[in-house]
C-alpha positions in Angstrom: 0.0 0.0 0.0 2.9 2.2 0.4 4.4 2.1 -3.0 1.8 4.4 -4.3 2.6 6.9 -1.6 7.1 6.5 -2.3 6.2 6.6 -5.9 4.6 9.6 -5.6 7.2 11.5 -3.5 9.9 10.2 -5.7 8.6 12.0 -8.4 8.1 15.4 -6.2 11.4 15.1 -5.7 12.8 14.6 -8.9 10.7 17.3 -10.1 11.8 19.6 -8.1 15.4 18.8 -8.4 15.3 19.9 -11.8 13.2 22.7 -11.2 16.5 24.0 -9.2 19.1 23.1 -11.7 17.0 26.3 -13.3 15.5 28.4 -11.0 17.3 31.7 -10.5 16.6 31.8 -6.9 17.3 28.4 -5.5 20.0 27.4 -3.4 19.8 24.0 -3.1 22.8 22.9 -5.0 24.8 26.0 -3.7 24.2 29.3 -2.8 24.3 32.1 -5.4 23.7 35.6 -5.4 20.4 36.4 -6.4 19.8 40.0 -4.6 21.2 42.9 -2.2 20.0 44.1 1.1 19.1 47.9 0.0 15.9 48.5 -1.8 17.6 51.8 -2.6 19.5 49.8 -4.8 19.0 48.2 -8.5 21.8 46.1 -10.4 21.3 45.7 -13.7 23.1 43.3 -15.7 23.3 42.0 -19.4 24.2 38.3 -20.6 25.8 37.8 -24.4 27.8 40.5 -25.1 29.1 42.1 -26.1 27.3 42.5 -29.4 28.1 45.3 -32.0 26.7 47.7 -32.0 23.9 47.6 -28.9 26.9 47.0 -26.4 27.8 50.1 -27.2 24.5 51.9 -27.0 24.1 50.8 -23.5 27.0 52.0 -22.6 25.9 55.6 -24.0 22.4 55.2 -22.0 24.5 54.2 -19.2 27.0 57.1 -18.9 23.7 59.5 -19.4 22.0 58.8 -16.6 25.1 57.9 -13.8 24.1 53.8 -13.5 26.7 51.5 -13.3 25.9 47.9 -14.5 27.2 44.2 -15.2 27.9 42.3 -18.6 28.5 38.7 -18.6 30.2 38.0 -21.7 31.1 35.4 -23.8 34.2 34.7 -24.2 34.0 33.9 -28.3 32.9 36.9 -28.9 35.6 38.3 -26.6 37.8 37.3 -29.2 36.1 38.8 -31.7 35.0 42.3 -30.5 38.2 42.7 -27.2 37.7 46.7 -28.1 34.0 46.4 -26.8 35.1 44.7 -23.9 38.0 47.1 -22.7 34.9 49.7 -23.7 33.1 48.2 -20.6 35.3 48.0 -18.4 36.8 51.7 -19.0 33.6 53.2 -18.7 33.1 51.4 -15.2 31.3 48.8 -15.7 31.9 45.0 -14.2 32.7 42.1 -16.4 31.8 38.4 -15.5 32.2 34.8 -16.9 29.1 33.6 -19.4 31.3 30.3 -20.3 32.8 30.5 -23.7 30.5 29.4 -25.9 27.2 29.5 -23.7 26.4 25.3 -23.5 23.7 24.4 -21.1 26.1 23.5 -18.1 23.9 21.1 -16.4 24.4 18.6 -19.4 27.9 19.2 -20.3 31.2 17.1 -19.0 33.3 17.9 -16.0 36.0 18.5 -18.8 33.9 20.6 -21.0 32.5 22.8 -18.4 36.6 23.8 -17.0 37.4 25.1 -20.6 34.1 26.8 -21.4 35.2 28.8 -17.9 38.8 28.7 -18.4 38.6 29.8 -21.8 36.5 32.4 -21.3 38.8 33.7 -18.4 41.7 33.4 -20.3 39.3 35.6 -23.1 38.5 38.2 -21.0 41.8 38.6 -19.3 43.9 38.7 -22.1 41.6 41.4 -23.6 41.3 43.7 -20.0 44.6 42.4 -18.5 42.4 41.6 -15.2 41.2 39.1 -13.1 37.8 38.0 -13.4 35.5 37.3 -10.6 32.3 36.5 -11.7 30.2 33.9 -13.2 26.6 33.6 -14.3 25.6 30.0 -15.7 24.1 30.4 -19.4 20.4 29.8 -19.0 20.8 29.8 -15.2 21.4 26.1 -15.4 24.0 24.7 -12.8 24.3 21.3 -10.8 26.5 20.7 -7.6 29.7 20.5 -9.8 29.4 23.8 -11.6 29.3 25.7 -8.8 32.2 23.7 -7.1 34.2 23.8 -10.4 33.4 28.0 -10.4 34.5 28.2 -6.8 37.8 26.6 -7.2 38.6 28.9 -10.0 37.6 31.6 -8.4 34.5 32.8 -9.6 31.3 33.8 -7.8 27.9 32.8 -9.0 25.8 35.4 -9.9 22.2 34.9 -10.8 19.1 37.6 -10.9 15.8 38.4 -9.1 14.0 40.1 -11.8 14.1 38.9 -16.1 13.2 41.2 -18.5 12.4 37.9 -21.1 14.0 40.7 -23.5 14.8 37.5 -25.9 11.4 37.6 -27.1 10.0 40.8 -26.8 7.7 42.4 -29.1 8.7 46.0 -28.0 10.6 47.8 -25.4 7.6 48.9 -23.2 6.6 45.1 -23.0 10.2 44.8 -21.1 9.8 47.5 -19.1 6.4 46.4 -17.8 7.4 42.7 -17.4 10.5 44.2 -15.3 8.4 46.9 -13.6 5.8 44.0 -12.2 8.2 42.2 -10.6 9.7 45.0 -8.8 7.0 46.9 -7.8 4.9 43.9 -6.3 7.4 42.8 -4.2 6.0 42.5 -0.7 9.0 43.3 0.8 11.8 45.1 -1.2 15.3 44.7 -2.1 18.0 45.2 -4.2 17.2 43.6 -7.3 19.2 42.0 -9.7 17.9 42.7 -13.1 18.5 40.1 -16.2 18.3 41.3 -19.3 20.8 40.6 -22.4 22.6 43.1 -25.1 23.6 39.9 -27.1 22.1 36.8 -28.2 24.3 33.6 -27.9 23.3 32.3 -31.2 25.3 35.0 -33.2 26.8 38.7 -33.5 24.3 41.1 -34.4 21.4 40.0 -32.9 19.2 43.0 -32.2 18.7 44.6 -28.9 17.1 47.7 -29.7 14.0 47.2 -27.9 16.1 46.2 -24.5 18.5 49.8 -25.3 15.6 51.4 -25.1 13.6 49.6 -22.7 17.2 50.2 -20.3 16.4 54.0 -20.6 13.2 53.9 -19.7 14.0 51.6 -16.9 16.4 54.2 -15.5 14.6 57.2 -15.5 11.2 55.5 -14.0 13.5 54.4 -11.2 15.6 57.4 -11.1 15.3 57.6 -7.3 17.6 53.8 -6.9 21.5 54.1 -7.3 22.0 52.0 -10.2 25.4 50.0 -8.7 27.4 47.2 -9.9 26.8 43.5 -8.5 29.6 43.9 -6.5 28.7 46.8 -5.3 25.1 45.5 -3.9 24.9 46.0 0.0 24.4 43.1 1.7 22.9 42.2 5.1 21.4 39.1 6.8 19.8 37.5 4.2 19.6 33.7 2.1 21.9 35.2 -0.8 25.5 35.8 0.0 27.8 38.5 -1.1 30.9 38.0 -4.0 33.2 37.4 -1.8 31.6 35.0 1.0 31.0 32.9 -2.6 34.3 32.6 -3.4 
């Protein structure tokens, strides 16, 4: 009679084991950073860079209205477009890890998953002639051994409280209010992390025009928040830890 019943809970489990391997906000195979402390704060961040020529407008929206953000690049296109990257960092931005040629982690090799990081590393290093300390898993999917693998080299996993789903937007107010919904109905506020991308991991070029301007708007109808880094998000006594208690 109680096969029904183990059955059942086997498969609740299961399920939600791979919900996790996903979700941006679960810690059950490690913590990640997924907020900050100070609802006064916002860090925005872009995956899939960078991406000629919306990189580049962001960083003009950027500089306009005083916001620091984070671009997790990949290192491929590092290769390709190094002057976009040194652009980033120059203009005070933060640069993290977004694997080298953004696989799915969670199905990848132990082998294959240390050079998509290592290469990407050695990508961005060679092109800002600095350390990296930041990681963000393409499609947010990790497992117990990428974030052990990340931690030995270094790296601290950074993953979001608030997506855009800019990939598939129809226009940049349909961003904004997809962002702006999530913020604003948070019972209690904190200092987001926003997702949104200024590349696309299939190819150069991919258009981001509707998240360029979808950023501005972001910006100026939160103009009261200090747009920081990730590393620069306060923390206090909360589930998600800081940078540097993740490395």
């Amino acid at each position: 009679m109680l096969w029904p019943y183990i059955t059942f809970a086997s498969a609740a489990v299961a399920s939600y084991a791979g919900y996790a391997t996903m979700a941006p906000t679960s810690q059950l195979y490690g913590r990640t950073l997924t907020h900050g402390s100070d609802p006064r704060q916002m860090a925005v961040t872009f995956d899939d860079g960078p991406n000629d020529p919306y990189t580049m407008h962001l960083l003009e929206v950027l500089e306009k209205h005083n916001a620091r953000a984070t671009f997790f690049l990949i290192g491929k296109y590092v290769r390709k477009r190094p002057e976009i990257a040194r652009a980033i960092l120059a203009a005070g931005h933060e640069v993290g890890n977004h694997t080298d040629s953004h696989p799915s982690l969670i199905l990848v090799s132990a082998a294959r998953l240390r050079q998509e990081l290592s290469d990407c590393n050695k990508a961005l290093e060679d092109a800002l002639g600095r350390k990296i300390m930041l990681f963000r898993p393409p499609f947010g999917g990790r497992r117990p051994n990428v974030l052990r693998t990340a931690g030995r080299m270094g790296l601290a996993p950074v993953m979001w409280s608030v997506t855009g789903y800019d990939w598939s937007a129809k226009s940049a107010a349909e961003i904004v209010e997809k962002v702006s919904r999530q913020v604003d109905s948070r019972p209690k506020p904190q200092g987001e992390i926003v997702l949104l991308h200024d590349g696309g991991h299939l190819a150069l070029g991919t258009d981001r025009s509707f998240t360029v301007e979808a950023t501005r708007q972001l910006l100026e109808r939160y103009a009261a928040k200090k747009f920081v880094s990730v590393s620069g998000l306060s923390q206090g006594n909360q589930r998600s830890h800081s940078t540097k208690e993740l490395r």
